[in-house]
C-alpha positions in Angstrom: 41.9 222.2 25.0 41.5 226.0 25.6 37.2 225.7 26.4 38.6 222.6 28.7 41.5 224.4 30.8 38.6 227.6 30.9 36.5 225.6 32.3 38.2 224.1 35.2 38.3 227.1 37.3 34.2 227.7 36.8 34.2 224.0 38.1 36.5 224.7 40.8 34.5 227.9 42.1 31.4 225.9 41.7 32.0 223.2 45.1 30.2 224.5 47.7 32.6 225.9 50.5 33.3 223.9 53.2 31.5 224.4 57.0 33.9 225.5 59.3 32.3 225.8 62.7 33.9 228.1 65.3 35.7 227.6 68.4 32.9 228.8 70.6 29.4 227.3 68.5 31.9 223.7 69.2 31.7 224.8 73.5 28.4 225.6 72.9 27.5 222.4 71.5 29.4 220.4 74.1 28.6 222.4 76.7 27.6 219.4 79.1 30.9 218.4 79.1 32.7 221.3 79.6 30.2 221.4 82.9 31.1 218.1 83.7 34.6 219.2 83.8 34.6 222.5 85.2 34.7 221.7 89.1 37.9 219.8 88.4 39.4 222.7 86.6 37.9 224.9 89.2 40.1 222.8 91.7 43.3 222.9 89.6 43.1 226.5 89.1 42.4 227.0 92.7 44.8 224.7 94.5 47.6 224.3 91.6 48.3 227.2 88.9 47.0 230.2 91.3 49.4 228.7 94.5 52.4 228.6 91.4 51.7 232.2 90.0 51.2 234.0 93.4 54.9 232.2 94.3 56.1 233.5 91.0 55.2 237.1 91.6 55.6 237.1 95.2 59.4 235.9 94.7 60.0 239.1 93.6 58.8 240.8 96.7 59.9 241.0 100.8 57.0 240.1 102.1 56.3 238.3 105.9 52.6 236.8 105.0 51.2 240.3 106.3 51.3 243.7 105.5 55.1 244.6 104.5 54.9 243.6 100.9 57.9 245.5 99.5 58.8 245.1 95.5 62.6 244.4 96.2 63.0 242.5 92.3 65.8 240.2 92.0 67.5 240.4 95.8 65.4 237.2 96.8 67.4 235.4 94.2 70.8 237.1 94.7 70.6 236.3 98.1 70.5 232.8 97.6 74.1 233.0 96.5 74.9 234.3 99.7 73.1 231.6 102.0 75.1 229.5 102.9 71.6 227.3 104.4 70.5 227.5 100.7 74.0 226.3 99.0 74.4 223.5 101.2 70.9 222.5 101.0 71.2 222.0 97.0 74.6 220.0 97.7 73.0 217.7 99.7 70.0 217.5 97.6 72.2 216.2 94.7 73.4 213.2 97.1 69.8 212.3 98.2 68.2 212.2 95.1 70.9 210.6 93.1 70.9 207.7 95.8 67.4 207.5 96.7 67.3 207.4 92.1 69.4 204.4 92.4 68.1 202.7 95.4 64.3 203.0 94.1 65.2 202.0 90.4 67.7 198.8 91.0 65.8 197.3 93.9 62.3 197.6 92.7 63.5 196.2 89.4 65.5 193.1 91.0 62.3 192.5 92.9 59.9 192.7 89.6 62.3 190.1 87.5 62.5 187.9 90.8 58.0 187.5 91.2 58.3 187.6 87.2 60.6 184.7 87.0 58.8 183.0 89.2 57.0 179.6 88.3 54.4 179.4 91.2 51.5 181.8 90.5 50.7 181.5 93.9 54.1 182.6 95.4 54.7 185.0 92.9 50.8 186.5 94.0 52.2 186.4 97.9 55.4 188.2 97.3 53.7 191.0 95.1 51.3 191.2 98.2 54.4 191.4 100.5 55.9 194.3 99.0 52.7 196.3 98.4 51.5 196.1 102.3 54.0 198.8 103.2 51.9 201.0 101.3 49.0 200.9 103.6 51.6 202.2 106.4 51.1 205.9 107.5 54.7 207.8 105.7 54.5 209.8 109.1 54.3 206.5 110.9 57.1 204.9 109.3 59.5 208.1 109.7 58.5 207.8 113.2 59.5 203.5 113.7 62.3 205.1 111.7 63.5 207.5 113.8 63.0 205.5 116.8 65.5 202.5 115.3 67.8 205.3 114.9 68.6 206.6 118.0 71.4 206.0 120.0 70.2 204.7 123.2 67.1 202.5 122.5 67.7 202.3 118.7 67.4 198.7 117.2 70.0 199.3 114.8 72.8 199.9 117.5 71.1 197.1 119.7 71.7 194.9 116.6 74.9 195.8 116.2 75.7 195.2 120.1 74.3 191.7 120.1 76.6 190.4 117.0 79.8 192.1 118.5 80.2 195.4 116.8 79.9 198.0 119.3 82.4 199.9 117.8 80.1 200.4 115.0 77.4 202.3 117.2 76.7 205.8 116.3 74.0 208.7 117.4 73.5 207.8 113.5 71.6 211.3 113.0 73.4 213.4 115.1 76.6 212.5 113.0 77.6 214.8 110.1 79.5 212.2 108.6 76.2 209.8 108.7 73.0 211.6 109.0 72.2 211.7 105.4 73.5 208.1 105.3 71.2 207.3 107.4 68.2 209.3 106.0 69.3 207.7 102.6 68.5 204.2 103.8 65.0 204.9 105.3 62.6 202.0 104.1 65.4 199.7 103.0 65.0 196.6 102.4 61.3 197.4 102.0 60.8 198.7 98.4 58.4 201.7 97.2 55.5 200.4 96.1 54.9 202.8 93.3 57.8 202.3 91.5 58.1 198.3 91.9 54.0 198.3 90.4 55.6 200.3 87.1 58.3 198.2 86.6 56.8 194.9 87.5 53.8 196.0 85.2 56.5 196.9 82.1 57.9 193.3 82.5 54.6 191.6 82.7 54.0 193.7 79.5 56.6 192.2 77.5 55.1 190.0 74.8 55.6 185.6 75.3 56.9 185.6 72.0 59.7 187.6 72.5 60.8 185.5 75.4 60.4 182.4 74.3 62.4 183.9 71.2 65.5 184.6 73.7 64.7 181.1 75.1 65.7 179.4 71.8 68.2 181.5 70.7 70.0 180.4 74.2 69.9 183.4 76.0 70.6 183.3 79.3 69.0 185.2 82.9 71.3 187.9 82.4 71.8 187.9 79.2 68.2 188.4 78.4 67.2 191.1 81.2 70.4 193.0 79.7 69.3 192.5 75.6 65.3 192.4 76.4 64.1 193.3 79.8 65.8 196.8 80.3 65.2 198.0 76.8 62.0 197.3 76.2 60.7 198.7 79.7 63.0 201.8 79.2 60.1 203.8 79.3 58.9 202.4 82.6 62.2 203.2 84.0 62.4 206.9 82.9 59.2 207.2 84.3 60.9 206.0 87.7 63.7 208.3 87.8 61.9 210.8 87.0 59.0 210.5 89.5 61.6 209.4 92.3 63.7 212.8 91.0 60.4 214.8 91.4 59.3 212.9 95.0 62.7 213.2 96.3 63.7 217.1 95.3 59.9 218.0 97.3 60.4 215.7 100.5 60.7 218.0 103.5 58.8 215.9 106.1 61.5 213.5 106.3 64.1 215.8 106.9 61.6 217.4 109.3 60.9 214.6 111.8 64.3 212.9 112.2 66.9 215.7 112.2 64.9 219.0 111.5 68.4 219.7 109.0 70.5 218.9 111.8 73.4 218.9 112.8 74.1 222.6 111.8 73.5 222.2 107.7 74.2 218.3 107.1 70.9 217.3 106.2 69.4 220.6 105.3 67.3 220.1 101.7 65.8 223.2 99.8 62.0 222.5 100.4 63.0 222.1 104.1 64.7 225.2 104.0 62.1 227.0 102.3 59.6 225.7 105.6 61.8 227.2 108.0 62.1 230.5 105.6 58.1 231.0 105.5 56.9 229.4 108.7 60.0 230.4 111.5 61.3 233.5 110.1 58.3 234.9 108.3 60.4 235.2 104.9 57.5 234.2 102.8 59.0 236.7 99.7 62.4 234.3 100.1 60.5 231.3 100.6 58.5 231.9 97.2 61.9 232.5 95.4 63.1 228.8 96.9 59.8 227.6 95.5 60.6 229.0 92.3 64.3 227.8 92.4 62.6 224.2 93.3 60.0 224.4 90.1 63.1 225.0 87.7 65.1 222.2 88.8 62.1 219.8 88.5 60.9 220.8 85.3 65.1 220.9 84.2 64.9 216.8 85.6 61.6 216.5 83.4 63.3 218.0 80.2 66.8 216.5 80.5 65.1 212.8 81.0 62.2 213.5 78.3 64.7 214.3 75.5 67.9 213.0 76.6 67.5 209.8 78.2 66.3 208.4 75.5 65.6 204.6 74.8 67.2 202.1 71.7 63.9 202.8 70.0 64.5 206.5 70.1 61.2 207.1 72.5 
């Protein structure tokens, strides 16, 4: 036993030791596709992390785009506190996004379980084709027809409303505090974003035969099944709506732009529109940066909060 237990470590020290290449002989030896992927890491650097870095460093600095570029530390961000543009702006940002969260989640999935309880392939194939033809329509184009069925003299809406008796109900819908983010809310409706109806409608058509044909002869009903088999097993599909609407929503600027430019005074002002009108009217590109920053948080807080939080029944 003692000549057996001596000889184990001999045997032991005896494997040969195993090859461990480095980090850089591995680059080397795939260099071709580190090549292949440099120009689209050239790009990202370039156009993403340096744009996100320089606002980072510059939010800590007064700086008009030109030669002032004063280190000033936190006032950027302590001013925030104090502009009143700026607090407004996130208090309407809460009401946008949370509705334009619902009203791109519950109508694109309605639409989805509609085409996917649909017998005819043929009519289900011309309804999906219905709903993705808005997305061939120029956004700028369609804030534009927008704006024009807004306004107060020539608008469709208030025509509309004239012609079936309701005059009373006419407004100058975006000059009116009480309704201009109302109004901006309901852009596009009843057409449906194309993005998110494609993820949902792609989770349900996902979901395998057998588990409906399962709810089928158990005796589950429409609702009963979209509540116990639908919505649970495309919960991922639907965080990745919120989130993406969240994300979409907390950056638009353009629409704000075109139809009420954050009029009247503060009622439809957003943070990314503010942060425009801070770099490219007043020359605040220091503040502006800071915004950016301010912006960057609360989407990455969205990202986090749905990630870990939200989570499904599987515990995804």
């Amino acid at each position: 036993m003692a000549d057996l237990a001596a000889s184990e470590p001999s045997e032991l020290t005896a494997l040969p030791p195993r090859k461990q290449t480095s980090v850089v002989r591995r680059i080397i030896r795939s260099r071709n596709l580190y090549l292949v992927l440099l120009p689209a890491l050239t790009l990202l650097l370039v156009f993403d992390w340096y744009p996100a870095a320089s606002a980072l460093y510059n939010s800590f600095y007064a700086w008009n785009g030109g030669k002032l570029h004063k280190f000033i530390g936190l006032e950027n961000y302590a001013y925030m506190l104090q502009d009143r543009a700026f607090t407004t702006s996130l208090r309407n940002l809460v009401f946008f996004v949370g509705f334009r969260v619902i009203f791109q989640t519950v109508f694109p999935f309605i639409a989805a379980e509609l085409i996917v309880n649909l017998k005819n392939a043929n009519w289900a194939y011309r309804w999906k084709l219905i709903f993705v033809i808005p997305m061939v329509v120029p956004y700028l184009v369609m804030v534009l027809i927008w704006r024009f069925i807004y306004s107060p003299q020539m608008g469709l809406l208030n025509q509309i409303l004239e012609l079936v008796g309701l005059q009373s109900w006419t407004h100058a819908w975006l000059s009116d505090p009480a309704f201009a983010m109302w109004a901006i809310g309901f852009v596009r409706f009843p057409w449906l974003p194309t993005l998110q109806f494609l993820i949902l409608l792609g989770g349900l058509q996902s979901i395998p035969p057998e588990v409906l044909e399962s709810s089928q002869i158990d005796g589950a009903g429409l609702l009963r099944r979209i509540r116990h088999i639908d919505i649970p097993m495309i919960m991922g599909q639907i965080k990745l709506v919120v989130i993406l609407t969240a994300i979409f929503m907390t950056q638009r600027f353009d629409l704000f732009l075109v139809l009420t430019d954050g009029g009247p005074g503060y009622a439809t002002m957003v943070p990314a529109l503010h942060l425009y009108h801070s770099a490219f009217n007043f020359l605040e590109f220091g503040y502006a940066s800071a915004i950016g920053v301010v912006l960057f948080i609360i989407m990455l807080t969205l990202t986090v909060i749905n990630l870990r939080y939200v989570q499904t029944e599987e515990g995804v």
